[in-house]
LOMARPA-68182 format. One line per field, with one value per residue: residue number from 1; chain; x, y, z of N, C-alpha, C in turn. Coordinates in pm, 1 decimal, decimal comma. Example, Ala and Ser with C-alpha at 12.3 -4.5 7.8 and 13.67 -1.06 7.14 Angstrom:
// residues 2
seza <- 1_2
rodo <- A_A
n.px <- 1319,0_1285,0
n.py <- -569,0_-225,0
n.pz <- 780,0_708,0
ca.px <- 1230,0_1367,0
ca.py <- -450,0_-106,0
ca.pz <- 780,0_714,0
c.px <- 1320,0_1290,0
c.py <- -330,0_3,0
c.pz <- 780,0_787,0
***
This chain:
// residues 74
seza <- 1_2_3_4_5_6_7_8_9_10_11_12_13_14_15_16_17_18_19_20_21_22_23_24_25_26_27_28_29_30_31_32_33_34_35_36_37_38_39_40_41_42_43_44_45_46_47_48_49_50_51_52_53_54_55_56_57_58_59_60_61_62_63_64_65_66_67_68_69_70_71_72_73_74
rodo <- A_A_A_A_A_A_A_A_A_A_A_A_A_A_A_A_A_A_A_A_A_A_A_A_A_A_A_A_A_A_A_A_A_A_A_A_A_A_A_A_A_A_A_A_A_A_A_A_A_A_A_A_A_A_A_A_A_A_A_A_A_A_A_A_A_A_A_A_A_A_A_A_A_A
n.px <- 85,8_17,6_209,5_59,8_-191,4_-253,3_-244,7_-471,6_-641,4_-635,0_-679,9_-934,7_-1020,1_-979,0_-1166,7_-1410,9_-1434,0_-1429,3_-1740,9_-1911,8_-1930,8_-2009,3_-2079,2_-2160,0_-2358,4_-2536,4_-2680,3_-2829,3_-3008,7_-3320,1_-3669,0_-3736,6_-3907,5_-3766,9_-3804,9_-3929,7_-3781,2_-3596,5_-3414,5_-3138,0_-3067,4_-3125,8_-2893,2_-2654,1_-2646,8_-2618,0_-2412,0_-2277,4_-2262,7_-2122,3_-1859,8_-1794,9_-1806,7_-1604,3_-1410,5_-1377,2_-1370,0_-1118,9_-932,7_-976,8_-887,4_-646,1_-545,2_-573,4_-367,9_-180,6_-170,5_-118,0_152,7_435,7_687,0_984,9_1251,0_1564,1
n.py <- -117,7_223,3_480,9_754,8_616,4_530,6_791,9_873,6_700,7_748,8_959,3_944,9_796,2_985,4_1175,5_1070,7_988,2_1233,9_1346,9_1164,2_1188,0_1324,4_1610,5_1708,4_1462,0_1562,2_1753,8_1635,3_1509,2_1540,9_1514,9_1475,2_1289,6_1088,6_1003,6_781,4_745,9_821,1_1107,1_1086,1_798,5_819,3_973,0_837,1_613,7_670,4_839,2_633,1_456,3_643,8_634,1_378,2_310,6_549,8_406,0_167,4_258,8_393,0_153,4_18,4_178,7_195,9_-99,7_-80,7_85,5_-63,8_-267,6_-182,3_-77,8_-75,2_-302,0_-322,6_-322,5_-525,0
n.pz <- 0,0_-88,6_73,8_34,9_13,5_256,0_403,6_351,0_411,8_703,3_741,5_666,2_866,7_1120,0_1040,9_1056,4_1325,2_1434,8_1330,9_1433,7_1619,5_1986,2_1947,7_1692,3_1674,4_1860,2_1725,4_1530,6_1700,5_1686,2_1729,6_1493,9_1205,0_885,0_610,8_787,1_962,7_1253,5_1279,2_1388,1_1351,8_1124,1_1008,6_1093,5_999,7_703,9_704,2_807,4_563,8_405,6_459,6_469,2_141,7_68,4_180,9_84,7_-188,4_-189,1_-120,4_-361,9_-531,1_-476,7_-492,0_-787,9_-872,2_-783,6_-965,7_-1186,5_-1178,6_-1350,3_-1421,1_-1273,2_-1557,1_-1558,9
ca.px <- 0,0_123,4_181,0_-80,9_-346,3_-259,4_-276,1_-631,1_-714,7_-561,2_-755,9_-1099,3_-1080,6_-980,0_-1254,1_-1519,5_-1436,5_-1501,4_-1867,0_-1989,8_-1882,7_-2071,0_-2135,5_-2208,4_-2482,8_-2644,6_-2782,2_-2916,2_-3068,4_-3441,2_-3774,5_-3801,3_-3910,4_-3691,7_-3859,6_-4028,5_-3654,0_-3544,2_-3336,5_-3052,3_-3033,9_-3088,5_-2768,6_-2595,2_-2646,8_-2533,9_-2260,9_-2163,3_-2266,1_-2067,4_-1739,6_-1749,3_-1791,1_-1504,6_-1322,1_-1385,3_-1290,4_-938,0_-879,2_-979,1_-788,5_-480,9_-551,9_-567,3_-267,4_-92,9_-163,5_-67,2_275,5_559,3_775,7_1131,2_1326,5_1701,0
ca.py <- 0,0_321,1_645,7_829,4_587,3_494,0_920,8_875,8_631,0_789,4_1127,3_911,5_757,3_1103,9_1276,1_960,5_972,0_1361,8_1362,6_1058,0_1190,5_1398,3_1758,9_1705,1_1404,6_1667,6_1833,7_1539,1_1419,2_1572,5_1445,3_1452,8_1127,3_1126,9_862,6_715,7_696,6_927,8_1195,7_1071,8_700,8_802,0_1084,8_748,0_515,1_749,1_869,4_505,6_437,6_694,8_599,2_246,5_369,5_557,3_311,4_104,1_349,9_407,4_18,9_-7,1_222,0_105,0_-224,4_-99,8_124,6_-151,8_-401,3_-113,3_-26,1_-151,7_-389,4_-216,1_-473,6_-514,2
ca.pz <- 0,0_-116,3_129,9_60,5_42,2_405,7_475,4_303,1_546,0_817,2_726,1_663,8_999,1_1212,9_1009,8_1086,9_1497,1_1410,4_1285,9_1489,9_1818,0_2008,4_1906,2_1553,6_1728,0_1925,6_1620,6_1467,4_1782,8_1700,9_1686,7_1338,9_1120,0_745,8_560,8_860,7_1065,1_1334,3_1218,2_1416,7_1310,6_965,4_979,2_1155,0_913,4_596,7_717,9_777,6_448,4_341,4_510,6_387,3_51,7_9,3_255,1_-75,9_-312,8_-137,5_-115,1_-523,0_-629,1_-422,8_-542,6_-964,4_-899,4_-746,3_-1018,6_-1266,4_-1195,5_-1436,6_-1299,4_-1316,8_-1619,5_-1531,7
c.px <- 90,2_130,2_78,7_-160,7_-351,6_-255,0_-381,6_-663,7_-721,9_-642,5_-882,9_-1151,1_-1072,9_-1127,6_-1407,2_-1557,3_-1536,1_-1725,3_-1986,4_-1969,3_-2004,8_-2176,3_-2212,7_-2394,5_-2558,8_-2737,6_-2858,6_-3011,0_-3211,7_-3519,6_-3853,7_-3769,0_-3846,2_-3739,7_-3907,7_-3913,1_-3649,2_-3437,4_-3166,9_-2946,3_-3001,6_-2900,6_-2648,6_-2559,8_-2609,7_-2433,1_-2185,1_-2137,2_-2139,1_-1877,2_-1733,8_-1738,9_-1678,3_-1413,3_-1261,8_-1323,2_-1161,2_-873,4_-860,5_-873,6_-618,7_-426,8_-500,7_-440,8_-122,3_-39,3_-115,8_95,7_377,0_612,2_908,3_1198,7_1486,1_1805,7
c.py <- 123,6_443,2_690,5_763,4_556,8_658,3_895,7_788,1_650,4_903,8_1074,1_874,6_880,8_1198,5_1198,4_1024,7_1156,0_1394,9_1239,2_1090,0_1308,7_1552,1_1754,0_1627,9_1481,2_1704,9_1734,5_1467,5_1506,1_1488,2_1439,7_1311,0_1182,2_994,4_756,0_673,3_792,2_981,6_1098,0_924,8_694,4_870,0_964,6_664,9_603,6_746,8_756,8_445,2_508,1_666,4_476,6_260,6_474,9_494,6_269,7_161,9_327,6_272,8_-51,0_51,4_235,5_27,3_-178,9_-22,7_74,0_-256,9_-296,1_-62,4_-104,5_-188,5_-353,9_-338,1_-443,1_-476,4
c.pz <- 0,0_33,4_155,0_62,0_180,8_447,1_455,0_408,8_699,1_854,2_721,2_777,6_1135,2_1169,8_1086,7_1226,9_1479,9_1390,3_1325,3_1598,2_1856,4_1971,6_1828,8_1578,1_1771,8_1843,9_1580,3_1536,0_1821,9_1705,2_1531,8_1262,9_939,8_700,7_677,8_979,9_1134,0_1275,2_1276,7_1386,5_1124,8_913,7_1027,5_1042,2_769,8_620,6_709,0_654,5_389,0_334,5_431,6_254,0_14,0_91,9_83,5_-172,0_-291,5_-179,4_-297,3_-583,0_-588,4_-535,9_-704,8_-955,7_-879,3_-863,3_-1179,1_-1287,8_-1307,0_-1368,4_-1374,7_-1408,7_-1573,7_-1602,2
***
């Protein structure tokens, strides 16, 4: 795995702890229904969505830039 995709992961999981922790929860923690969910489970469940999704991304395009490199000839 290259460098930066381990900063990208490094930066996806400090940002994650960020916007699942407290404060940010507060706001989302109304009594309002979003398609028939509580605001706060729904803003829960995206976000996680969203994380695993470019988890994924990061790990793909590791993976194709990995399987792309030239192999140095002697």
């Amino acid at each position: 795995m290259k460098q930066r995709y381990r900063e990208y992961i490094i930066i996806l999981f400090v940002i994650s702890l960020m916007i699942l922790n407290y404060p940010l929860l507060s706001i989302f923690d109304r009594p309002v229904l979003l398609f028939g969910i509580p605001l706060l489970y729904f803003y829960i469940f995206a976000v996680w969505f969203v994380i695993i999704a470019l988890l994924a991304l990061i790990s793909e395009t590791d993976q194709h830039d990995a399987q792309g490199d030239p192999k140095p000839g002697p």
